[in-house]
Structures are given as C-alpha cells and as structure tokens.
C-alpha positions in Angstrom: 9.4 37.5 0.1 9.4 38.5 -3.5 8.2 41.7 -3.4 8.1 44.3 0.0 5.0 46.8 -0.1 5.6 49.4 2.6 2.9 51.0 5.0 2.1 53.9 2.9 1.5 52.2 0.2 -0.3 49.6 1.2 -2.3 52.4 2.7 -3.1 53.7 -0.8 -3.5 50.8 -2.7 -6.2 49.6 0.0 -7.6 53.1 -0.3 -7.5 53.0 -4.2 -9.2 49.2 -4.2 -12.0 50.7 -2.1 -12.4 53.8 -4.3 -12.9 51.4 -7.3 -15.2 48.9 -5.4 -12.6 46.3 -6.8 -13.7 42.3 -6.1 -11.7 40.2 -4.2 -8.7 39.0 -5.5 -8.0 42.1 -7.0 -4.5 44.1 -6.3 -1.6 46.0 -7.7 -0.4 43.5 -11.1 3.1 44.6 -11.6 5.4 43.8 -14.9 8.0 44.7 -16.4 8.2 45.2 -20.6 11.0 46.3 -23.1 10.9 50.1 -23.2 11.5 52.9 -21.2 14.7 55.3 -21.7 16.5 52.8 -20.0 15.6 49.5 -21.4 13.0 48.1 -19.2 10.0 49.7 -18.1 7.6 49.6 -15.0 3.9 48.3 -15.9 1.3 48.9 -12.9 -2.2 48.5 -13.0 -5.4 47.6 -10.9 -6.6 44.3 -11.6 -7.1 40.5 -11.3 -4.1 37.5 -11.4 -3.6 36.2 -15.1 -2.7 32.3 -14.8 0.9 32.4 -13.8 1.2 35.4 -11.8 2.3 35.4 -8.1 1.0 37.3 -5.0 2.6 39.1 -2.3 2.5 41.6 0.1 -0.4 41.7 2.7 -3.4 39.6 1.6 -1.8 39.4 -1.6 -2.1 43.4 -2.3 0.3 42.9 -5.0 0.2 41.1 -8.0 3.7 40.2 -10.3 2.8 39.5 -13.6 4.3 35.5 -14.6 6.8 37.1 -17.5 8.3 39.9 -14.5 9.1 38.1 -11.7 12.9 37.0 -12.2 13.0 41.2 -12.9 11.0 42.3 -9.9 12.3 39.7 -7.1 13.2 41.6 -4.4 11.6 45.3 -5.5 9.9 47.0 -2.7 7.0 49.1 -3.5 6.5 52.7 -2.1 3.9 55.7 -2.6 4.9 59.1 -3.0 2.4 62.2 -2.7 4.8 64.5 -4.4 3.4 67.2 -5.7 4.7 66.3 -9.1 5.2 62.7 -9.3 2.8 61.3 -7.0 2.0 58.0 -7.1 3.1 54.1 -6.7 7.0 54.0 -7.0 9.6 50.6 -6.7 12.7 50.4 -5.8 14.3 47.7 -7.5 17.7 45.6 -6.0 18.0 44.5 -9.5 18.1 47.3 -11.5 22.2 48.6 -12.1 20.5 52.0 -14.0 17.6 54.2 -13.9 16.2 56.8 -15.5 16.0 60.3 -14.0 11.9 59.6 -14.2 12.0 56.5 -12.3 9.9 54.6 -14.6 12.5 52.6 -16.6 15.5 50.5 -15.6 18.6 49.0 -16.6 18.6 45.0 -15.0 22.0 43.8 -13.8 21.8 40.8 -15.9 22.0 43.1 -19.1 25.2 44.8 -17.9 27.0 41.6 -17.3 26.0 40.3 -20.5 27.4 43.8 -22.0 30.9 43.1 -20.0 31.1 39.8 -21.4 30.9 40.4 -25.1 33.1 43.6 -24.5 
C-alpha cells in the first residue's frame, strides 16, 4: 500500500469529514513541497482528488497529491492529541532527517545525491 493510516487517525479524519459535512470523495490530500527547516515540507489539507492524485487508506481516506507520491510511498499516517502538537502526524520510511517540529524532512534520495558529488 502506499500510504498506512492508523486507527486513531482514521478515527479523526472520519470525525473531522463529518464535522465539515465534506462530500464524497473527499479525504486527507497529502503533498509534499520545497521548504521546511529541513528541505521538504508536509502539505495536509481537507479536500477533493486533483487529476493525478492517488487514494489510499480505508475508503480512500487519504489523498497523495500526483507531484508527492515517489516522496510519501510508504509514510504511515498517525494522530496525536498532544496537548501541544495535536494533530495529523507521518512518519516517513523515506525521510534520512527531520526537523525537531516534525513538519519538514530530509528525503534519502537528497543525501545520496550529496555523497556522490562529495
């Protein structure tokens, strides 16, 4: 499977849907852009596939955004009700560095392109 979605937080991303009375279809779109402290940074948000895009997880909660998904293969998705950082979080196979925030990454392919030129 591309991307894992655990129990809890398909419990909350169902919960969330119902809050927003979202239509059918509708899930978690994940992506990834430039950014972050760490080079790559996490894009979540509540809404419908764009052409390209690929669903997974139960009844296709999740959503990964066409541009993201050699980045993302593999990631599972958590929630956490910290009371400081609550909210969706991923862990990501692919990711060699992240920062202390969780919300940007370092992808492997970056490092080995780093040791190659070194």
């Amino acid at each position: 499977m591309l991307i894992s979605l655990t129990d809890r937080a398909e419990t909350e991303l169902r919960a969330l849907l119902a809050k927003r009375q979202a239509t059918p279809g509708t899930g978690l779109r994940l992506g990834v852009r430039k950014g972050g402290c760490a080079g790559w940074e996490y894009v979540m948000e509540v809404a419908e596939p764009k052409p390209g895009d690929q669903s997974a997880g139960p009844d296709g909660l999740l959503i990964v955004a066409a541009d993201s998904i050699d980045r993302l293969s593999g990631c599972q998705v958590d929630y956490s009700d910290d009371l400081s950082d609550a909210g969706f979080k991923i862990s990501n196979p692919n990711a060699v560095r992240s920062c202390g925030c969780g919300t940007s990454f370092e992808p492997a392919d970056a490092s080995a392109a780093s040791d190659a030129n070194s």
